[in-house]
C-alpha positions in Angstrom: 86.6 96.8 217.9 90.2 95.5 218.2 91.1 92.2 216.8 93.4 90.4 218.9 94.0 87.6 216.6 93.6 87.6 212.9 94.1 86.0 209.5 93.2 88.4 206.8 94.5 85.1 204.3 92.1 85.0 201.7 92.8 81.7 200.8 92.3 80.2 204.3 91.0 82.6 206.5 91.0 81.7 210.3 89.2 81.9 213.5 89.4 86.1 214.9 89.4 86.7 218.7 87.7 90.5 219.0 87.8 92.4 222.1 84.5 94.7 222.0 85.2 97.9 222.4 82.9 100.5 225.2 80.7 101.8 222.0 79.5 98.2 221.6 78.5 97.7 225.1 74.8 96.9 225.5 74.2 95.1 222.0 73.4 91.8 221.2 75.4 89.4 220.2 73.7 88.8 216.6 73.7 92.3 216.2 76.7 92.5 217.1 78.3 90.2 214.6 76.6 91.2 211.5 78.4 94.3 212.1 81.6 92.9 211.9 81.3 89.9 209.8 80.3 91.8 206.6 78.5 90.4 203.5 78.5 87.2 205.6 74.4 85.8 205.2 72.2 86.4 208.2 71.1 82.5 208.3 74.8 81.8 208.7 75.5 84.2 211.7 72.7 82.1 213.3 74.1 79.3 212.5 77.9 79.5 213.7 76.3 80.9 216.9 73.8 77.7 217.0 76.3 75.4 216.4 78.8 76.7 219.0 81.5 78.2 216.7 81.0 81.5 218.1 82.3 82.1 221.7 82.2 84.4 224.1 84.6 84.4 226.5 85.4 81.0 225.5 82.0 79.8 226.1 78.4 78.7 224.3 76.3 81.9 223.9 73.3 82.5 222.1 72.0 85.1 219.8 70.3 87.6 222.3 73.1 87.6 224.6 74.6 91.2 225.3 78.1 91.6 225.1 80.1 94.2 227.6 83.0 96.5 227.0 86.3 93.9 227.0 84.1 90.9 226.7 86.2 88.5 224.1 84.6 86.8 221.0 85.3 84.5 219.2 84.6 84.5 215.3 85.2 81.0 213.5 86.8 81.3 209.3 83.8 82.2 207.2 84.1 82.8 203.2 82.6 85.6 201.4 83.1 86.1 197.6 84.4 89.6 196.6 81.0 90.5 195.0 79.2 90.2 198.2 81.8 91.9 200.2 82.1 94.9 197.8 78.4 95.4 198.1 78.6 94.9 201.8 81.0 97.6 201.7 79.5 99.6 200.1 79.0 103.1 202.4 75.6 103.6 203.2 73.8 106.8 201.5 73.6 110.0 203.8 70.2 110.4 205.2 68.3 112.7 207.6 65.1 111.3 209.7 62.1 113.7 210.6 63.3 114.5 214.3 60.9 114.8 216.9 63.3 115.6 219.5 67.4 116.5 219.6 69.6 117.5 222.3 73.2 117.2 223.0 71.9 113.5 224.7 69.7 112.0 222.4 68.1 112.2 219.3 64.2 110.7 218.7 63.2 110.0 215.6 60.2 109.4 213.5 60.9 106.3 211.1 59.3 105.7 208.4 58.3 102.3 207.6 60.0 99.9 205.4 63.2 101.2 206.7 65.3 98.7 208.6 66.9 100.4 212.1 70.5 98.8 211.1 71.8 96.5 208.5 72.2 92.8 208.7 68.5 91.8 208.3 69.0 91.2 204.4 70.0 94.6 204.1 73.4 96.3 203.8 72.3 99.3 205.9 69.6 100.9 208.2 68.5 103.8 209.8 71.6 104.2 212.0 74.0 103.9 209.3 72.8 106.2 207.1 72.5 108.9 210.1 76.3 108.2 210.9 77.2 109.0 207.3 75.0 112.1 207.1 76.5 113.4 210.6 80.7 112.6 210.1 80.7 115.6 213.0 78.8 113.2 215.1 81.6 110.6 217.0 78.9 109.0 218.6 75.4 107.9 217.8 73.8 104.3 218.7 70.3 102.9 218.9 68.7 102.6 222.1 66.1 100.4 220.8 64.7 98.5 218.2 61.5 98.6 215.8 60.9 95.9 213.2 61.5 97.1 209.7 57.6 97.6 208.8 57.0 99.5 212.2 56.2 103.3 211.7 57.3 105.7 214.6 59.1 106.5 217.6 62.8 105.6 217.4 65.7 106.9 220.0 69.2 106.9 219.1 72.0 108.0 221.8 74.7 110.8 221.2 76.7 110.0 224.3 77.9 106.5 226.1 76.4 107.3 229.1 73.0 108.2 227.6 73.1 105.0 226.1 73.2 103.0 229.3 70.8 105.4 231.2 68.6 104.4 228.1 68.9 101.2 227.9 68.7 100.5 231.7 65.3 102.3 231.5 64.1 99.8 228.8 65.7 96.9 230.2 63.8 97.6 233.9 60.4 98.6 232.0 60.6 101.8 233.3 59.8 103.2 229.9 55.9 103.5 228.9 55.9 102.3 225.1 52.4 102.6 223.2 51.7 101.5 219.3 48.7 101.8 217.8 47.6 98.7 215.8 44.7 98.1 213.5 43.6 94.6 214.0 41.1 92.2 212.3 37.7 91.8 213.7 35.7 93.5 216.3 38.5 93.6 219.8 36.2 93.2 222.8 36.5 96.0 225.0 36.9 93.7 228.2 40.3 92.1 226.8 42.5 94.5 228.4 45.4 92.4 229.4 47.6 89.6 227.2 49.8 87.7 229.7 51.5 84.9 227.5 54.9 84.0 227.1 56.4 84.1 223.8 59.2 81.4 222.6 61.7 82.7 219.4 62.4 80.0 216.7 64.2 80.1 213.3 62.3 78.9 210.4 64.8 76.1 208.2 65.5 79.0 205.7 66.8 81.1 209.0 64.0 83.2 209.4 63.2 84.3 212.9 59.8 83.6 214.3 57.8 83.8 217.3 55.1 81.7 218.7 53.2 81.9 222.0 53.8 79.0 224.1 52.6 77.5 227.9 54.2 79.0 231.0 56.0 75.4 231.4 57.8 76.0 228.4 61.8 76.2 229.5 62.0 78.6 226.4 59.8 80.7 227.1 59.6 84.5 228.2 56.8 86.2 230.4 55.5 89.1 228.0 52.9 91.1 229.1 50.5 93.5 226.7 48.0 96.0 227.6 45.0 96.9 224.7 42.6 99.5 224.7 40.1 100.1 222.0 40.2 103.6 220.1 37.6 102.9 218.0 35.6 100.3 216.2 35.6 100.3 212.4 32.9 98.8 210.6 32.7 96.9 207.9 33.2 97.6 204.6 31.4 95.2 202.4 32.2 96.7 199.1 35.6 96.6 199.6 35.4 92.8 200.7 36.7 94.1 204.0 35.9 93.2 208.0 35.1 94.8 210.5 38.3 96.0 212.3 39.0 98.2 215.8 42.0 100.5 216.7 44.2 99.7 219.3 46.1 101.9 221.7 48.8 99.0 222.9 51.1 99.2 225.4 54.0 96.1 226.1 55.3 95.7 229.5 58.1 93.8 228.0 59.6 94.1 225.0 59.9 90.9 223.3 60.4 90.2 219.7 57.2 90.3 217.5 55.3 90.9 221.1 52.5 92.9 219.8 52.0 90.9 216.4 52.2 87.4 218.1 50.0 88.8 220.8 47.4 90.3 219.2 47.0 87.0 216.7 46.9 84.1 219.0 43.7 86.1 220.2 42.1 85.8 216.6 42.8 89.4 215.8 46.0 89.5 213.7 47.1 93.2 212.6 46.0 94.4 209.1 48.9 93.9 206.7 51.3 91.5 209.0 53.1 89.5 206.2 54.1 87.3 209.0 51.4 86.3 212.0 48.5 87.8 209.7 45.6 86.9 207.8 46.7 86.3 203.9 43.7 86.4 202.7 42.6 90.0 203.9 46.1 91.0 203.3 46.1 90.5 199.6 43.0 92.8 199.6 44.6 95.5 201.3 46.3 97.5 199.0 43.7 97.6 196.5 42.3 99.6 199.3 44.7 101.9 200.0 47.1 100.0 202.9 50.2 98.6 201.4 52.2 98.0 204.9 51.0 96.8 208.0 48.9 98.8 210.2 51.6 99.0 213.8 53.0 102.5 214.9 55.1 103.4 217.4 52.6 106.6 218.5 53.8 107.1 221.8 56.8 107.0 224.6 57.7 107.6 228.0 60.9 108.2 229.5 63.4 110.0 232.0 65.8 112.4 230.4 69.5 110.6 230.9 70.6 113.9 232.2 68.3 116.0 233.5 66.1 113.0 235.1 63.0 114.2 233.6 59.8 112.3 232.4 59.3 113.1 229.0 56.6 112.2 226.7 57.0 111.8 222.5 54.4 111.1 220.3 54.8 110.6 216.7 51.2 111.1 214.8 50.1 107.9 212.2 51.7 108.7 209.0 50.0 109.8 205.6 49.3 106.7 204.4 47.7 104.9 207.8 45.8 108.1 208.5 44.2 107.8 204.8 43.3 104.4 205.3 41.3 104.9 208.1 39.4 108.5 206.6 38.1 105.9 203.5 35.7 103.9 206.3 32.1 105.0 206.7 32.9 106.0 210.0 35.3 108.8 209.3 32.9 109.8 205.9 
């Protein structure tokens, strides 16, 4: 990143014209700018984007734009006291991931959940950061993709430019074959294969992001497409005060935010342990049995190799605590 123009004037700091730089290529633009405005609130970002403050090459933009190597943004004056910016400073603690595959290209990891993929989302670092500070031999590692914070499971991060673009290209034309597994209220019926529904992004007044399905007239809206398949059917659990529930294999054809948890809830089968699009009431008698996160894994993907063109496939087994939930139903006994 190379500022162009800059006050560094605490008292009155002033607008910033940033050129991004070829490792920045690809992300988007709110991404982008909690990167680089440090210790500056996330509900402000949005809102000096909303409001037009923010330009890109000296026009409106919005938050899921993606900005390009020598793109120019502009950055309005924004204040942030020195305790906030210490702690935003603050480096980010060194920190391996279990690795389910590593070449000189890529790296594919197995997060963990409650372990955000990158600071900015009201916290001060992520998955990425932490694997920059444990490899300072490493010039060059970026995410591919992204997975919510409370997502389990497969996660790519590049090595080289060019792997990144290969990458994201692949995700971008849904040439990739991406497949959660999901534990959802109630009994799925096994002829609901298919969840074609577009999907409108709003922020909440506090600057929360949220997604809703809307109709196909809906100027707003984006096509996104799901594919389910029942893995099991779990009974119910009485005793525990708990539903019947069924396994999901799901697989989204596009990759919009919240797809699968906005998806599989307008349908009246919301995923156990969603503190957003869930069902409160059976999520505050979750962890009493044994589920303190919600049920959505990242269990499988598909993807050519950047370099060597070949279709792989990852998978990335439900973690310890999922796996245990489901071995406490009469089913598994």
């Amino acid at each position: 990143m190379k500022p162009i123009i800059g006050g560094n004037s605490k008292p009155a700091p002033a607008a910033r014209l940033l050129e991004v730089d070829p490792d920045s290529a690809g992300q988007r633009l709110d991404n982008f700018l909690m990167r680089h405005l440090k210790g500056v609130p996330k509900t402000h970002v949005y809102r000096i984007i909303r409001s037009g403050e923010v330009r890109l090459n000296k026009g409106r933009t919005s938050a899921d734009a993606r900005v390009a190597a020598g793109d120019l943004v502009r950055l309005p004056p924004v204040r942030v006291s020195d305790k906030v910016q210490e702690k935003a400073e603050r480096p980010a603690p060194a920190r391996e991931f279990p690795i389910l595959l590593e070449d000189e290209q890529l790296i594919a990891i197995d997060k963990p959940a409650g372990v955000a993929v990158h600071g900015g989302s009201g916290v001060s670092f992520g998955v990425i950061e932490q694997l920059r500070r444990a490899r300072p031999q490493t010039p060059f590692l970026e995410l591919v993709h992204r997975l919510d914070r409370e997502t389990s499971g497969i996660l790519l991060v590049a090595k080289k430019r060019s792997a990144l673009k290969h990458l994201q290209d692949q995700f971008r034309e849904r040439e990739t074959g991406k497949t959660y597994l999901a534990l959802v209220q109630g009994a799925w019926p096994a002829n609901k294969k298919v969840i074609d529904l577009p999907l409108h992004k709003y922020l909440q007044a506090d600057g929360e992001r949220r997604v809703r399905v809307t109709t196909p007239q809906d100027p707003d809206g984006m096509r996104s497409i799901t594919l389910v398949r029942v893995r099991e059917q779990l009974p119910a659990r009485p005793l525990q005060g708990l539903p019947a529930m069924s396994l999901l294999e799901v697989t989204i054809k596009t990759g919009r935010t919240h797809q699968i948890r906005v998806h599989l809830a307008s349908q009246g089968h919301p995923i156990a342990g969603d503190d957003k699009y869930g069902d409160f009431e059976l999520n505050k008698r979750l962890p009493k049995q044994g589920l303190k996160r919600m049920f959505l894994h990242a269990w499988r993907l598909q993807f050519d190799h950047p370099a060597s063109g070949e279709r792989l496939t990852l998978h990335a087994e439900l973690p310890p605590e999922l796996a245990a939930f489901l071995s406490t139903d009469p089913i598994h006994a």
